[in-house]
C-alpha positions in Angstrom: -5.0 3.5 -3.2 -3.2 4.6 -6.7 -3.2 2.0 -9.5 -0.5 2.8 -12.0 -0.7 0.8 -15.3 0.2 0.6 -18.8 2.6 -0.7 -21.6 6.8 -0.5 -22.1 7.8 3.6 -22.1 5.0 4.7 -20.7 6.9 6.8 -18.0 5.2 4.7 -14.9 7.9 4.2 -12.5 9.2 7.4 -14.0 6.3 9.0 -12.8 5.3 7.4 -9.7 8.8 8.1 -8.2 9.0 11.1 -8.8 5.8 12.1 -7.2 7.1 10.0 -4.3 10.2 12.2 -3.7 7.9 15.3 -4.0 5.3 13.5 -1.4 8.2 13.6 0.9 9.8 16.6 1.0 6.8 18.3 0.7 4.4 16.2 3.2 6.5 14.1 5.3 5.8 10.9 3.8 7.4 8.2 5.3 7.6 5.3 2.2 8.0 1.2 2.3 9.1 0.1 -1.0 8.3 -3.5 -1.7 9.6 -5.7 -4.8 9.3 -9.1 -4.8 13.2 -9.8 -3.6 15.6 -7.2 -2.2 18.2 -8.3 -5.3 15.5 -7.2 -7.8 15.2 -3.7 -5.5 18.6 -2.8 -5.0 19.4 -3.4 -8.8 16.4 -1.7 -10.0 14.5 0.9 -8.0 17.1 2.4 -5.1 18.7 3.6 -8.2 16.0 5.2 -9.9 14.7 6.7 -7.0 17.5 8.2 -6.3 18.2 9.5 -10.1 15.1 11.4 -9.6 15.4 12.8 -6.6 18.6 14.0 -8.2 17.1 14.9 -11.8 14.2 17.5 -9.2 16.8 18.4 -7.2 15.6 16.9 -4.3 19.1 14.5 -3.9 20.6 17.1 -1.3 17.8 16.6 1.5 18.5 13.4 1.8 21.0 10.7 2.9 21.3 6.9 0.8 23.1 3.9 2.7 22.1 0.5 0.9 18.6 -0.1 1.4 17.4 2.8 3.5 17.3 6.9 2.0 16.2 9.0 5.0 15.9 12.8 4.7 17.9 15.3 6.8 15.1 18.3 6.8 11.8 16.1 7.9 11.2 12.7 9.0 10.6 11.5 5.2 12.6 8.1 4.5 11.8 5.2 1.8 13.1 2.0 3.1 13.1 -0.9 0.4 12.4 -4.3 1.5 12.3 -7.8 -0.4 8.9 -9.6 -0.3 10.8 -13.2 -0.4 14.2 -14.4 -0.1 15.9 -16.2 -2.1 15.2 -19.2 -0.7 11.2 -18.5 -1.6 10.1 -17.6 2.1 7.8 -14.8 3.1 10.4 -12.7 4.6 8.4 -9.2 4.6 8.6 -7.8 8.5 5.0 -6.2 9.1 5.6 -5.5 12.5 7.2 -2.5 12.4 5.3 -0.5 9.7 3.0 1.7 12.7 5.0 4.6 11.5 4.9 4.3 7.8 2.2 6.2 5.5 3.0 4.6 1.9 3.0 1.5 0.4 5.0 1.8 -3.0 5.3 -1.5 -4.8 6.4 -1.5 -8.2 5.8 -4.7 -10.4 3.0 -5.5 -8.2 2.1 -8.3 -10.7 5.1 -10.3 -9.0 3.3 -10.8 -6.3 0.6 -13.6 -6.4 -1.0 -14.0 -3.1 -3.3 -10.7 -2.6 -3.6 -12.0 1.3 0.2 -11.1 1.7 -0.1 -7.8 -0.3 -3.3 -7.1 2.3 -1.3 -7.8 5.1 1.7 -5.8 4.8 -0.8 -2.4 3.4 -2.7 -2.8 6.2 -0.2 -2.4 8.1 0.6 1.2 7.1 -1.5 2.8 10.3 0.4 6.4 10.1 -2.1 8.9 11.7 -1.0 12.2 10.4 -0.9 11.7 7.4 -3.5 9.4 5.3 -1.5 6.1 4.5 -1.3 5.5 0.8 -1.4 2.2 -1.4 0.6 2.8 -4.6 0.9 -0.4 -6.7 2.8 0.2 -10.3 2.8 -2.8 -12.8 2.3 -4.2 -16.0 -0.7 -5.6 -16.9 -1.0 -9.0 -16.4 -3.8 -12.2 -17.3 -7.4 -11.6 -16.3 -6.8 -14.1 -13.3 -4.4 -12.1 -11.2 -5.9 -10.6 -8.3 -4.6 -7.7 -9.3 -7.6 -7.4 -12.2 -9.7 -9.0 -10.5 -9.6 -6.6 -7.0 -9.4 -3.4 -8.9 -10.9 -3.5 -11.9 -13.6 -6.6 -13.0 -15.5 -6.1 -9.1 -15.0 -2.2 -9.8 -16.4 -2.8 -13.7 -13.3 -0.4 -14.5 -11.0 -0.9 -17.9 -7.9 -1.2 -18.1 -7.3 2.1 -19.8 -9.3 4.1 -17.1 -8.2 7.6 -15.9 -10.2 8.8 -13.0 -11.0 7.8 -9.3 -13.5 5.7 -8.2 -14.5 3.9 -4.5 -11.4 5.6 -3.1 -8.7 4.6 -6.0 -7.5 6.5 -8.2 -6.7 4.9 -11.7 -3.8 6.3 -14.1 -2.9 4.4 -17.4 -0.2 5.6 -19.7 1.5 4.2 -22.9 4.1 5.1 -25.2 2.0 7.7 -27.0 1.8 10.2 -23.9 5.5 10.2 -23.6 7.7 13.0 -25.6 9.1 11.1 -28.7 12.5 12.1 -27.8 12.5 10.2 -24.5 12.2 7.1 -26.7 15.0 5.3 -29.0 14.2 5.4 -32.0 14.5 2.3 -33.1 12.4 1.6 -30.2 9.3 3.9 -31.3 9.9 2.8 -34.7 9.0 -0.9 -33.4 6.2 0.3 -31.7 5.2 2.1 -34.9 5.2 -0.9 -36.8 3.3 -2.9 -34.3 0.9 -0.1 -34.0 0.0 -0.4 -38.2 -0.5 -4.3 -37.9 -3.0 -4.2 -34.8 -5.2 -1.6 -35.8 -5.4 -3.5 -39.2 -6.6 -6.8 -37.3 -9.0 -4.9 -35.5 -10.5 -3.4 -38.4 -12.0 -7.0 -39.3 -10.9 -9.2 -35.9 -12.8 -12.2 -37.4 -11.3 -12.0 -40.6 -8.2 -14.7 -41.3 -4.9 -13.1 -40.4 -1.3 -14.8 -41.0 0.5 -16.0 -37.4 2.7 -13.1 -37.9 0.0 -10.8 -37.7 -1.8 -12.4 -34.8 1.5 -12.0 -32.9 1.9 -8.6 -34.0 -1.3 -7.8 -32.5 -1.0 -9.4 -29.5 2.2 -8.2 -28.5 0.8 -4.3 -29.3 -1.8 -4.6 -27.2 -0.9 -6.4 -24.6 3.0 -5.4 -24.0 3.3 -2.7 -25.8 0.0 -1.0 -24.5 -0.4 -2.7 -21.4 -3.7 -4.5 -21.8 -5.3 -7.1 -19.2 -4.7 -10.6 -21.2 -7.9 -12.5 -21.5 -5.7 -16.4 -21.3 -2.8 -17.7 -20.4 -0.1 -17.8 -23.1 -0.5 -20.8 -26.4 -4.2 -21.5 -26.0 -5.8 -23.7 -28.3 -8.4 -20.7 -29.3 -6.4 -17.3 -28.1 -9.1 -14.8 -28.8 -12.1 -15.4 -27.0 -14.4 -13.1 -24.4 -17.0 -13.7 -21.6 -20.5 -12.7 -22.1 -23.8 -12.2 -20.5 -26.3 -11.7 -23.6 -25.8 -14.2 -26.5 -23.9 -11.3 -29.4 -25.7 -10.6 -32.4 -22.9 -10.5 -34.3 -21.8 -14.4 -36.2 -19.4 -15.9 -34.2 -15.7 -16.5 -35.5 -15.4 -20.0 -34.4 -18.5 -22.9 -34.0 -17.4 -26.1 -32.3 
């Protein structure tokens, strides 16, 4: 399994597909790419893939027709598919998945039922080459199965780089992107954001204006990706689980 997470620019999809394309040319992977509807696929990731697979030069070994790219020098294909119609129904066909070895689902946080998202990957049962989990999203709250699968059971952070219990981690943000792959008004943003969080930080009990807080907030967790701890407009926002009592004061008493 590879868990690919982060913030906005961090080059994840970027990334991810194009080590897909390379996966098939060079080893024959055949690839079932998931989103949560086929609408949000075709509009979305068809067309990135195949930008590049273009961009590595990979575009003339293969043939695109609507929801299917199949390769004319191996058996390599990626076939997208739609988790749910429109209509809200489970419409995902794991019956015919034998002969696939990856499971590519970007925005994985879409999906809400993690018995749905076991069915379908254990359904990849290719037997030359291992079958691959690759699940690409933004971060979202601490009660998505999401976290709660791969990283509080695992006692990983978000930010972890490395493999462990046969998954191999990858988080990226803004800052390990080239500046000139980001707009400038866009970095500039991020910048600004940037100066305000690690200012809150400095002193996170101290009183900070609602601008600030927001600030904050929206740096770490859009901006660089990180796990929310709440659901949004709670009462107290900034709170934390603990085992030992902390020796430190604590910033509210009820």
């Amino acid at each position: 399994t590879v868990v690919v997470n982060g913030g906005r620019f961090s080059a994840k999809s970027f990334t991810a597909t194009v080590a897909a394309s390379v996966g098939m040319v060079e080893n024959n992977h055949r690839i079932y790419a998931l989103r949560q509807t086929m609408s949000s696929a075709r509009d979305s990731i068809i067309q990135e893939f195949t930008d590049n697979m273009e961009l590595v030069g990979h575009l003339p070994y293969f043939n695109v027709n609507k929801g299917i790219i199949t390769s004319n020098c191996n058996k390599s294909k990626i076939v997208f598919k739609g988790i749910q119609a429109s209509s809200g129904s489970n419409t995902a066909n794991v019956k015919s998945l034998k002969g696939f070895s990856c499971l590519f689902i970007e925005e994985a946080e879409e999906i809400k039922n993690e018995a749905i998202l076991d069915k379908i990957r254990l359904s990849i049962r290719s037997v030359d080459i291992e079958p691959l989990t690759v699940l690409i999203f933004n971060a979202p709250d601490v009660s998505h199965f999401l976290y709660t699968k791969y990283f509080a059971e695992k006692g990983v952070e978000g930010n972890f780089n490395r493999i462990k219990d046969g998954v191999l981690y990858i988080y990226t943000n803004y800052m390990d992107v080239e500046k000139k792959h980001i707009p400038k008004n866009i970095y500039d943003e991020y910048e600004e954001a940037r100066i305000v969080y690690e200012k809150v930080e400095e002193d996170i009990a101290a009183v900070h204006t609602s601008y600030e807080l927001k600030k904050h907030d929206y740096y770490k967790h859009t901006i660089l990706g990180g796990f929310k701890n709440q659901i949004d407009n709670l009462c107290i926002p900034h709170w934390d689980e603990f085992e030992e009592w902390p020796e430190k004061e604590a910033d509210y008493i009820l």
